[in-house]
N, C-alpha and C positions, 0 to 999 in steps of 0.2 A: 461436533464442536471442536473448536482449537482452543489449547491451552497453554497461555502465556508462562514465561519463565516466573512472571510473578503468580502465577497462579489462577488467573483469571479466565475465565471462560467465555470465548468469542462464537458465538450462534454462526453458524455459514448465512452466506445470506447475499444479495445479488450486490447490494453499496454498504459500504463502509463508512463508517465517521473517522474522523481525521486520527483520532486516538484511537480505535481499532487497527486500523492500518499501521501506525505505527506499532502497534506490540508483535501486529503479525509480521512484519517486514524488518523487526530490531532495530530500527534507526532513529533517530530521535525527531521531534516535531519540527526542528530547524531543516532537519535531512529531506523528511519528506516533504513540507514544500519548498525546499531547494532542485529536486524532483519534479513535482507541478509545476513550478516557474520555468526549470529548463525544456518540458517537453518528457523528459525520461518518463514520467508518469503520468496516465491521464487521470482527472477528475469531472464534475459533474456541479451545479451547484441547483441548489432546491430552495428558495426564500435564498434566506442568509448561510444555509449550510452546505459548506464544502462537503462531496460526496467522493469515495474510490467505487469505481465498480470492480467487483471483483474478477472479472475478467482483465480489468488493466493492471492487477496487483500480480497475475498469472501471466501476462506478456512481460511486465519489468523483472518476474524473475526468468523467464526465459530468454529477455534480452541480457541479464548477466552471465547468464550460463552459458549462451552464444559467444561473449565478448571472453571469458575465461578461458574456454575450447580456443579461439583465434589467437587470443594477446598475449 
């Protein structure tokens, strides 16, 4: 499990809800899908709920860490 700066306890697990992803990623709800909108980040939707897979939450940070190494 991952444990947010607030304390909270995130189960691993294959999709993410929106508010997961943001405590794991520190950004805030505007950031992340400012993210989904541009592409930076993929999602998934299921019914009405926006999902992260956690494999896209592990490429956007490996796309930062690409872009930090270059920029």
């Amino acid at each position: 499990m991952s444990r947010s700066a607030l304390g909270q306890e995130i189960p691993r697990r294959a999709l993410y809800r929106v508010e997961e992803a943001v405590i794991l990623l520190s950004l805030s709800r505007s950031q992340l899908y400012e993210l989904i909108r541009s592409g930076r980040l993929r999602s998934v939707t299921e019914g009405r709920t926006r999902l992260i897979p956690a494999e896209a939450i592990t490429e956007y940070v490996a796309m930062l860490t690409s872009e930090a190494a270059h920029g």
